[in-house]
Structures are given as C-alpha cells and as structure tokens.
C-alpha positions in Angstrom: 0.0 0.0 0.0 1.4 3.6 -0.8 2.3 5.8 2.3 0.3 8.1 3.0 1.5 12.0 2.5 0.7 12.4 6.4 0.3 9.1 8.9 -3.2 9.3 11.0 -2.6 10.9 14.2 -4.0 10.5 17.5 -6.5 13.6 17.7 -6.2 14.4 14.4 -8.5 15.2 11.9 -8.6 13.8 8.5 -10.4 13.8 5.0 -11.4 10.7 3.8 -12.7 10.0 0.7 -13.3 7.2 -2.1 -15.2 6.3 -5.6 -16.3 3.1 -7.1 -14.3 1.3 -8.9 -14.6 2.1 -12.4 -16.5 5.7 -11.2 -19.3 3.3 -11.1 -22.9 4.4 -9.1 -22.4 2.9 -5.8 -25.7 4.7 -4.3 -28.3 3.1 -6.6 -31.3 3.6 -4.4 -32.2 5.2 -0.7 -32.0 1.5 0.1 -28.5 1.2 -0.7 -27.7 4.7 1.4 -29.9 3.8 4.4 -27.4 1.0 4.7 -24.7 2.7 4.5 -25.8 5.4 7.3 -26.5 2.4 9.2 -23.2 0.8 8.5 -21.9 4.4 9.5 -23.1 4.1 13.0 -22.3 0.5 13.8 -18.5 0.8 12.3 -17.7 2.8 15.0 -16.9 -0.1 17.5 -14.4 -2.5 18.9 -17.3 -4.5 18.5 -17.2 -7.2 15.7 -19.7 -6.1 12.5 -22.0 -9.0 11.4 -25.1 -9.3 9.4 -27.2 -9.9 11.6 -26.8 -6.9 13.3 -28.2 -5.2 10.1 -30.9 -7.3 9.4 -34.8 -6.2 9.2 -34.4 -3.1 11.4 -34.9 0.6 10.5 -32.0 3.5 10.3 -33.7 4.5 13.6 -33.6 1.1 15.0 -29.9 0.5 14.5 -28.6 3.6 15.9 -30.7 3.4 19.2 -28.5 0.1 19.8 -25.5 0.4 22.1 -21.4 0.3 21.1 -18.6 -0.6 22.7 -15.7 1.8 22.4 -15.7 4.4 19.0 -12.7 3.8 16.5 -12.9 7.5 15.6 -15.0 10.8 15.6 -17.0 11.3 13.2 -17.2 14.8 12.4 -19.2 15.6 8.8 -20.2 13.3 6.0 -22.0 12.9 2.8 -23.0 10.2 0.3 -23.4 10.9 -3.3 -24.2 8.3 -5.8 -21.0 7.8 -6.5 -18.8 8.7 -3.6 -18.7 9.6 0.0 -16.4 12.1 2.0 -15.9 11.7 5.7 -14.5 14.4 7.8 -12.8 11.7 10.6 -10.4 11.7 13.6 -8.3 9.1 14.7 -9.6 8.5 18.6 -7.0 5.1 19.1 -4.3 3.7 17.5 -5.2 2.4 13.8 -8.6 4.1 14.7 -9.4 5.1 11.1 -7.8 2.4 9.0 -9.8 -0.3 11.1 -12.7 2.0 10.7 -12.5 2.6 7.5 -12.3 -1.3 6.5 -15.0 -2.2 8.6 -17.4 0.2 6.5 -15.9 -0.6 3.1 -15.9 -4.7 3.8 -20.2 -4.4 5.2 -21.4 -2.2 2.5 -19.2 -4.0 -0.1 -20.8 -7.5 1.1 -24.2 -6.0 1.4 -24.1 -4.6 -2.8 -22.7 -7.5 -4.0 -25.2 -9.7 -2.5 -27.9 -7.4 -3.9 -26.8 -7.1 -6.6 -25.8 -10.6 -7.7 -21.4 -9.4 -8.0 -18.1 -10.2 -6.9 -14.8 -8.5 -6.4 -14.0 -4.8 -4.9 -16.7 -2.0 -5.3 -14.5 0.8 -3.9 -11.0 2.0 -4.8 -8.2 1.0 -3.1 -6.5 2.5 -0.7 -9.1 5.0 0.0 -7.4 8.5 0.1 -7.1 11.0 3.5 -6.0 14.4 3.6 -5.1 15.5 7.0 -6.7 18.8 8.7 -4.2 20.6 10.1 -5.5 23.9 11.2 -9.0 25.8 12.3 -9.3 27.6 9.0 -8.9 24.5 7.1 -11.6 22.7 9.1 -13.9 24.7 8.3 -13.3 24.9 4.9 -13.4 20.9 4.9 -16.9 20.9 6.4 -18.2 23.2 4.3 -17.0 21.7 0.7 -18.2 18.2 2.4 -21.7 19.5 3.0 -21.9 21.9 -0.3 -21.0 18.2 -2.6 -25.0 17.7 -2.4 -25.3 21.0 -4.2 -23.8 19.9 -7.5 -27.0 18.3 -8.1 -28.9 21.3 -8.1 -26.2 24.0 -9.1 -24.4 22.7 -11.1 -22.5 26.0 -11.5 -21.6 26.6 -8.0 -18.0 26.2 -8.0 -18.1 29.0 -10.2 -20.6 31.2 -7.9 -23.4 30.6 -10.6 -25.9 30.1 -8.0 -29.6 31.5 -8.9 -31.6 31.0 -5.9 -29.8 30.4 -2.5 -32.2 30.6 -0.4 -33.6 27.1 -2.2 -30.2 25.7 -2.6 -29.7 25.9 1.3 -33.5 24.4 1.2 -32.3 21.6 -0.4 -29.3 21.0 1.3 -31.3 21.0 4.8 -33.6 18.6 3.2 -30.3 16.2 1.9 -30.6 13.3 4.3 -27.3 11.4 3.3 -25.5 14.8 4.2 -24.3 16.0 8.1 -25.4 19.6 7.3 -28.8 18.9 8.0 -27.6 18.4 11.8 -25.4 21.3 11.5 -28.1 23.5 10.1 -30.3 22.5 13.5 -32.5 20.2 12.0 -33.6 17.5 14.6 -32.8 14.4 13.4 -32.3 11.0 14.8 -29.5 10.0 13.2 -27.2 12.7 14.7 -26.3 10.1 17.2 -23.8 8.8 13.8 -21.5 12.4 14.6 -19.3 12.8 17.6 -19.5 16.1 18.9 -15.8 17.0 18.7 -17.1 18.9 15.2 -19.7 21.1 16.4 -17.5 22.4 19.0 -15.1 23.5 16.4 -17.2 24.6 13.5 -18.3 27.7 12.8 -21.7 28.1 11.4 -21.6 30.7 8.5 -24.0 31.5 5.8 -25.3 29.5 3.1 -22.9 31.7 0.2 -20.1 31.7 2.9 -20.3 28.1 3.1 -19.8 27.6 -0.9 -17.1 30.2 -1.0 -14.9 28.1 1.6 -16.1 24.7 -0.3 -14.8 26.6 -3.6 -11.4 27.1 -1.8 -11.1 24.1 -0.4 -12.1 22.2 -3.7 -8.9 24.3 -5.5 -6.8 23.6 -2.9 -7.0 19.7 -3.1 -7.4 19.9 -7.5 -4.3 21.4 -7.8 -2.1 18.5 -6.0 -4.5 15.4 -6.5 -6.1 14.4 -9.9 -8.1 11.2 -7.8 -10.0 13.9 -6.2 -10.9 16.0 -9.5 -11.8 12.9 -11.1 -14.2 11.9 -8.1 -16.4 15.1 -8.2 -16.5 15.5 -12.2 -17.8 11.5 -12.3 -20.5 12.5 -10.0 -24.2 12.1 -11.5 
C-alpha cells in the first residue's frame, strides 16, 4: 500500500474519501444509502460487525443500539451516488484504518449480495488528507456539506448560484448529508457524529459556506487528480 502523504494521528483530523471502482454508481437507491448510514453508526466499534446486526431493522432502529468503544469521531459526512467524504479523527491507534475497512468490507458484502457481484466495489487505498489547522476545518466541512449542491447547481464552484435561499433548502432537506444536523434540524441520526465537530465549527451563511467549499475544492485539485476525477464523475 502507498504511504500516506501524512500518517493518521492520534487527535487528528482527516479527510477521507473514495469512488467506485470504475467511477461506477455505488448509491443506486435510498435502500442502498440507508445501509450505508447504518453501517456508519455501527462501524464505529471494537465491536465485531456482522449481518445480523443489520438485518430487518430501521436507520432508527440501528442507531438506538449500544457500542462498545468508538474507532474515531465522526465529524461531517455525505454520500453521493458515486462517492462519499468523511471528515474523521483518529480516537485510538489504527482508529481510522480499522474503521474505515470495517465500513468498506459491510457495504461491499451487502451490494454484492444485492446485486448478484463479486470483487472490490470501492477503490483501493481510500485517500485522507489530514486537517491541520482551524481555517482549514472549516473549509473541509463546508465543501463536504456543499458536494450535495452539485446536483442542483451545477455551476456553484463558479458562484453561478440563482436562488440560495432554495439551494440551502435543499441541502437541509439532503438526508445522506451532516449539514442537515449542523443547520439544526432535529434528526435521529445525529447520534452517527461525535461532537468534537460542532464544538469546532463555525456556522456561517449558506454563500459563505460555498465560497470556503470553492477554496477548499482548489486547494485539493491542484495536487490530486483522484479527487478532481471523483467530483466530475459525479451524477
């Protein structure tokens, strides 16, 4: 496996992100992303991730049940048919690597069987960028919770947005997204975040938001193609 341009760090706070193989659609319905929130939530253990802990019970179900120790905070995420980005920190040694294999192996299993396949779905390794500094946090949280708003601006990197006050409309109403839960919705499934996040970020408005997404989506283009390729394959 190729190093990683900065190890994961105790208390640290890194990017993740990966594609399907093949920038295939690895969201095909709400089905598939209720199981990955679900996954989401019970990935964050010691404990050992069957099946059967999945099976024939809600989103709201699953994240009522009890864990043992968490692997990492979870501070932002979002799921787009594609791709996902997590905004994670590393709580215990090999916190995000176990984490992060734990949630690729269960949803991987789950499509396949769905789906009638075989083989890898996502791509390997997964990449990470780390999060060294306050400014750069929020910039992270913002661009992870503005990816939903390709969908319906598709001009927004380039400040071509028409109506804001719908765009932020539809990114409260995004459910495979954390803004919701930053925005103050009440939701059930904010038990998936840790709240190391909220005590950090900032809440700014809806165009401030894009503007730091914007930055933060030029920062990471100019120094790593696998991330520009992500976000143009997206639907």
């Amino acid at each position: 496996m190729a190093q990683r341009p900065v190890p994961f760090q105790i208390d640290e706070w890194f990017h993740c992100y990966n594609r399907g193989i093949e920038k295939r659609i690895v969201f095909e319905s709400e089905d598939n992303s209720e199981r990955f929130l679900q996954i989401l939530y019970l990935a964050n253990s010691t404990d050992t991730l069957h099946r059967s802990n999945l099976s024939e019970r809600t989103t709201s179900e699953i994240i009522s049940l009890e864990r043992s120790n968490a692997l990492v905070s979870i501070g932002a995420y979002c799921l787009m048919p594609n791709h996902f980005h997590l905004l994670l920190k590393e709580i215990m040694e090999g916190g995000i690597t176990r984490f992060m294999q734990k949630l690729g192996t269960a949803y991987t299993m789950y499509f396949n069987k769905k789906n009638d396949r075989t083989g890898n779905l996502f791509m390997k390794p997964f990449r990470s960028r780390h999060v060294g500094e306050d400014l750069y946090f929020q910039h992270v949280v913002n661009y992870i919770h503005c990816n939903p708003a390709e969908r319906f601006a598709p001009g927004w990197k380039k400040g071509a947005v028409r109506d804001m006050a719908r765009l932020e409309k539809f990114l409260r109403g995004y459910r495979y997204s954390s803004f919701p839960d930053f925005a103050g919705e009440k939701r059930d499934i904010v038990a998936i975040l840790s709240r190391d996040a909220f005590d950090v970020y900032r809440n700014t408005a809806p165009r401030k938001m894009l503007e730091d997404a914007r930055a933060y989506y030029a920062s990471v283009a100019t120094d790593d193609p696998y991330f520009t390729e992500t976000i143009k394959a997206s639907p």
